[in-house]
C-alpha positions in Angstrom: -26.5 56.4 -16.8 -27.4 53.7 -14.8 -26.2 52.1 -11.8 -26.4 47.8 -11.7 -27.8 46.5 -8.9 -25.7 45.8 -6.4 -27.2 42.4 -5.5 -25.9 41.1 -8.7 -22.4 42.0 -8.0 -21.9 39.9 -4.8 -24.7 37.1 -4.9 -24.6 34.3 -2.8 -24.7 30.8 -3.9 -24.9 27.6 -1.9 -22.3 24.9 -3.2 -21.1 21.0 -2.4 -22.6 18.1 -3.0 -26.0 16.7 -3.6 -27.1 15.8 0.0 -24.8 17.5 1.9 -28.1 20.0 3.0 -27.9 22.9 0.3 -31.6 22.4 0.5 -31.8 22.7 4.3 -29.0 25.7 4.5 -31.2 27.5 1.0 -34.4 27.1 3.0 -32.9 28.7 6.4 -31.5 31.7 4.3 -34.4 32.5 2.4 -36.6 33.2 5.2 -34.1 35.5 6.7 -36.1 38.9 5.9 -33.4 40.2 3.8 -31.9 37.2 1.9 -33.8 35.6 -1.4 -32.2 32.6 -1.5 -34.9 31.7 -4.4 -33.6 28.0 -5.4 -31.4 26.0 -7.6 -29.3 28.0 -10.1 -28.0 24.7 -12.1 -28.7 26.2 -15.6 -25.9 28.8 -14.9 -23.6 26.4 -15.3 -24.6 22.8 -15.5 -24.1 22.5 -19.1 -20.6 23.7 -19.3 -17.9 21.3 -21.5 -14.9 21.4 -19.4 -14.2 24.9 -18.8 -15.8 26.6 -21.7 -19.8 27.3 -21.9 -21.9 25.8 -23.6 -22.6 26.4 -27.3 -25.8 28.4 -27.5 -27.9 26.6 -30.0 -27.2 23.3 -28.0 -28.3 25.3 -24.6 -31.4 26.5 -25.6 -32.6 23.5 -26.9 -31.2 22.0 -23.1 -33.3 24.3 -21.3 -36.8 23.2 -23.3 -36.7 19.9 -21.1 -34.9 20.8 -18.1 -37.7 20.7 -15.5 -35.5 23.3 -12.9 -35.5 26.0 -15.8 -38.8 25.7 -16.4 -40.1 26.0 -13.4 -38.2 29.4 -12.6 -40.0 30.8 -15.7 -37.2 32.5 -17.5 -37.1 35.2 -20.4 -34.1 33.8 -22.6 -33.1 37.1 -24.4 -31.3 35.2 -27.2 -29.7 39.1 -28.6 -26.8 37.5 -25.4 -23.9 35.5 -25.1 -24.2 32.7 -23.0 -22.8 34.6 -20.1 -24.7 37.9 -20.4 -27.7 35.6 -20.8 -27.3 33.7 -17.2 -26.7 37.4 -15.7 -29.8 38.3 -17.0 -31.6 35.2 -15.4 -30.0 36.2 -11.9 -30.9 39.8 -12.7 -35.0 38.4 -13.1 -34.8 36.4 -10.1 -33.9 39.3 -8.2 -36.5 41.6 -9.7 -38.9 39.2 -8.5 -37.8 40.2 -4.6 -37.0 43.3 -2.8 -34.2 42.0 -0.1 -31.6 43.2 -0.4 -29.3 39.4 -1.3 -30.1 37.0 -3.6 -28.7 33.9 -3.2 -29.1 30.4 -4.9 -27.9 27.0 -4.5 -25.3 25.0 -7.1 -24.5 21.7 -7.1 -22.7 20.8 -10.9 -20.0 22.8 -12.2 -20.0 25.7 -9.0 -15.9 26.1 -9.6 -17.2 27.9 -12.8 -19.3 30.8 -11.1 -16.1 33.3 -10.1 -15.9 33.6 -14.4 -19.9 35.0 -14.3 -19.5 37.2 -10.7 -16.0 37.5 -9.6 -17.2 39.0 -6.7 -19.9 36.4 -5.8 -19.9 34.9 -2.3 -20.0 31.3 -1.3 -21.0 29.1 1.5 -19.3 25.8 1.5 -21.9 22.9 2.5 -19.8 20.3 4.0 -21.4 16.3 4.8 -19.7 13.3 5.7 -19.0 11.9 2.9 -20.1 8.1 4.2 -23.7 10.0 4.8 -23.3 11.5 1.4 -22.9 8.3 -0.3 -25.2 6.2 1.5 -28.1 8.9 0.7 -27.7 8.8 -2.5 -28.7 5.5 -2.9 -32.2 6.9 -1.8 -32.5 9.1 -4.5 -31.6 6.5 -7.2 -28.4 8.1 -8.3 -26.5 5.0 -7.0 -26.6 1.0 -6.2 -24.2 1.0 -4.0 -22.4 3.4 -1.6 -18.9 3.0 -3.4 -20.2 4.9 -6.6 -22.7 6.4 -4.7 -19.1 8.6 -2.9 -18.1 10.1 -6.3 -21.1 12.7 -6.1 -19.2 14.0 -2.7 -15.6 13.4 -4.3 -16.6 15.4 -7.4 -18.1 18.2 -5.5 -15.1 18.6 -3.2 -12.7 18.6 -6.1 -14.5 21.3 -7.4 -14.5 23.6 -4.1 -10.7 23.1 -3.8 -10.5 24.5 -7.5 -12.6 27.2 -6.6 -10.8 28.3 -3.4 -7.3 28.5 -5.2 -9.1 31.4 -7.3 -11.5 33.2 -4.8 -10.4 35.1 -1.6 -10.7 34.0 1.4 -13.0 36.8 2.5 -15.8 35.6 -0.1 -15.6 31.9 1.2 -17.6 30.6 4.0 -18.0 26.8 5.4 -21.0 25.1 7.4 -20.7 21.7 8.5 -23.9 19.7 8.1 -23.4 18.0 10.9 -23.4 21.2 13.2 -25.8 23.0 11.6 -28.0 20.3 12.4 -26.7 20.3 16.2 -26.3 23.8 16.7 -28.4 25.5 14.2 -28.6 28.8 15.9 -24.9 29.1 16.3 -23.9 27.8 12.5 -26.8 30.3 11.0 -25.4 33.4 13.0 -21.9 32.9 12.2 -23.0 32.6 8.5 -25.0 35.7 9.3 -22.1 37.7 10.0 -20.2 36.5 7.1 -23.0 38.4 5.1 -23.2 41.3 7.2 -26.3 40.8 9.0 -28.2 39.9 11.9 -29.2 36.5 12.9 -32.9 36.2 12.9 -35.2 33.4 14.7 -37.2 33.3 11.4 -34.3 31.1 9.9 -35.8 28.3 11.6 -39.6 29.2 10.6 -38.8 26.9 7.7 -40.6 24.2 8.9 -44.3 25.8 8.3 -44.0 26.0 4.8 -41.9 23.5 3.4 -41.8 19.6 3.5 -38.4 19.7 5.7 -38.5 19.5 9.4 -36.7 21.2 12.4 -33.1 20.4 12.1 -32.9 16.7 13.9 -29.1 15.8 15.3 -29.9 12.0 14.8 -29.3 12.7 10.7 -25.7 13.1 11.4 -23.8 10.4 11.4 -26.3 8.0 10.2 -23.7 6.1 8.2 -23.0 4.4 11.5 -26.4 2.5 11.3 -26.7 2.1 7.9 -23.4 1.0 6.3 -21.8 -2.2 7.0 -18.4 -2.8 7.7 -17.5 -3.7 4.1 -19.2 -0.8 2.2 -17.5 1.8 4.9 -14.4 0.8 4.4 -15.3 1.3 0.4 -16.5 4.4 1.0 -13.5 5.2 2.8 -11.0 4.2 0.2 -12.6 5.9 -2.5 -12.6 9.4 -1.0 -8.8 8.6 0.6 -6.9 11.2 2.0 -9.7 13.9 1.4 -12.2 12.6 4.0 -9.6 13.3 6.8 -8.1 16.4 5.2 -12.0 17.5 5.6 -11.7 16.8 8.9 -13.7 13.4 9.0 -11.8 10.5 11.2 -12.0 6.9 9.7 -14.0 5.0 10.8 -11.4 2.5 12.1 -11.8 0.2 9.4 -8.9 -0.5 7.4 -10.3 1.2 3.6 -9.9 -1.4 1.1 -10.3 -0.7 -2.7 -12.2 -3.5 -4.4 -10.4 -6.1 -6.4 -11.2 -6.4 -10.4 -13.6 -9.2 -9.6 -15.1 -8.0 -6.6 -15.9 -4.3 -8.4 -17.5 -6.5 -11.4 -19.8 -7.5 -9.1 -20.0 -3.8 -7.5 -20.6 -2.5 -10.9 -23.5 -5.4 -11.6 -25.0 -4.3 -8.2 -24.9 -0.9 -9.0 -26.6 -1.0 -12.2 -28.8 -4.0 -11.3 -30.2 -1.1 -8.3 -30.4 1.8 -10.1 -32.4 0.0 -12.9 -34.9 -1.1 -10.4 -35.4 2.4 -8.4 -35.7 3.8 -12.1 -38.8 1.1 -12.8 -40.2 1.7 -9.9 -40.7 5.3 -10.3 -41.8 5.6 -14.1 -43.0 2.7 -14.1 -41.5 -0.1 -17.1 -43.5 1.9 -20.0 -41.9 4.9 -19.5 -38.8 3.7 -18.3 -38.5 1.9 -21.5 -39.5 4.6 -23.5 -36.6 6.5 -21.9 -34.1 3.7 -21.8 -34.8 3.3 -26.4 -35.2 7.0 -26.8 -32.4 8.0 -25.6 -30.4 5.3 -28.2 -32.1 5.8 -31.1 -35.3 8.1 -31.0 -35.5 11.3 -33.1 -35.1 14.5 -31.2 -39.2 15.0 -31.3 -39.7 11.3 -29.3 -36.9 12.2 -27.1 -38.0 15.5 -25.9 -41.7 14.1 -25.6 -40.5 11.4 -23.0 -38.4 14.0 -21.4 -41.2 16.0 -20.3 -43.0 12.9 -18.9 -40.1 11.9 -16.9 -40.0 15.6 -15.6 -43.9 15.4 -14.6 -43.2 12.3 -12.5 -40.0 14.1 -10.8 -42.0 16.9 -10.2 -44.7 14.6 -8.2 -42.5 13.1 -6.1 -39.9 16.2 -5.2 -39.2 17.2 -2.0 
């Protein structure tokens, strides 16, 4: 009889939004000696439909372009049901390491993890959400800041689902913008939530990744980078969850957009996004994307996938 490893009873996983610093906060933990906090676990449950998995068929044939899958280099045993199947991924990313936690970030549908590992841990990444939005427009994901705040709205909607169903004693909270100020403090307090030791190593991650030393002046940059109009958009879309997350308005009276100005939002928006896109496929392949994705058999589409994913891969950080 055999015994499962215990590190796939209680893994860790990293949640909240897309730039709220899962990357920074997964980088710190995985150079702790005895935490493999090995990357992004989004194919555990990005391709949920509401709150039932995926149909199998339509997954594997997801995971053939997703650039994050492949670059984990997964067996898909397809004898498995979809959740036995994402088990068995955790179970080869922890072969590949002999610390004693594995851990992972998630960003999409994280509310969904208690169904895979009821006993799973989490750490709650938690970003202004006026930073949130406006560095999302770096990535491309929005024009503007206004739509730009529903990657942090979504997120925190999530995390309040997932707290009504998880105990307290499994949940865990870092604010960006301490962790940034008081990194040794933030990292040791999340060390004891996991029953270890805080280790100067934590902040090693500097030699062998892109990010740099945590740097107080990225908190609060929404302050010098928003005007007065798009903070108090900001503010009125996230409404009474950006103080109940303990982040004071900024003053500003919030203002939701009237039907003609959020036509013009909406134009912006797209107008931005479009150009970001061009600019980093180029219009060829942004094109071929744009017309695949209407009316291209399945062959074309997945061809241009892959191209898009060797450009992403270039320029990730």
């Amino acid at each position: 009889m055999t015994t499962e490893d215990p590190r796939l009873v209680s893994p860790v996983f990293v949640v909240g939004p897309l730039r709220s610093g899962t990357t920074l906060l997964r980088l710190m933990l995985t150079h702790h000696p005895r935490i493999n906090c090995f990357g992004e676990f989004e194919c555990s449950v990005s391709e949920a439909r509401g709150d039932s998995w995926p149909e199998l068929a339509d997954y594997y044939r997801w995971t053939e372009t997703d650039w994050m899958f492949s670059g984990e280099n997964l067996v898909i045993d397809k004898s498995l049901s979809y959740p036995d199947l994402v088990r068995s991924f955790l179970a080869q990313e922890a072969a590949r390491s002999d610390k004693e936690i594995i851990s992972a970030a998630v960003h999409s549908r994280f509310d969904l993890l208690p169904k895979l590992w009821p006993h799973a841990r989490f750490i709650h990444t938690l970003r202004d959400p006026r930073d949130v939005a406006s560095s999302t427009m770096s990535m491309g994901w929005s024009g503007h800041p206004f739509f730009g705040a529903s990657y942090w709205l979504e997120a925190e909607r999530r995390w309040d689902k997932l707290v009504s169903t998880v105990p307290a004693r499994q949940l865990a909270e870092v604010r960006y913008e301490d962790l940034v100020r008081h990194p040794e403090a933030e990292l040791a307090q999340l060390c004891q939530f996991l029953g270890l030791a805080y280790d100067p190593a934590m902040l090693t991650y500097d030699q062998d990744s892109t990010y740099s030393k945590p740097d107080p002046s990225l908190a609060e940059q929404w302050r010098r980078k928003l005007t007065v109009r798009e903070i108090q958009l900001v503010e009125a879309a996230c409404g009474d969850l950006l103080q109940r997350r303990g982040y004071p308005r900024s003053g500003n009276q919030p203002a939701t957009p009237k039907p003609i100005e959020l036509m013009a939002l909406r134009a912006t928006n797209r107008f931005k996004m479009t150009s970001w896109a061009i600019k980093r496929y180029g219009l060829s392949l942004w094109t071929r994307r744009f017309v695949s994705k209407r009316v291209g058999p399945p062959s074309w589409t997945q061809k241009v996938r892959l191209e898009l994913n060797e450009v992403d891969l270039r320029n990730i950080k």
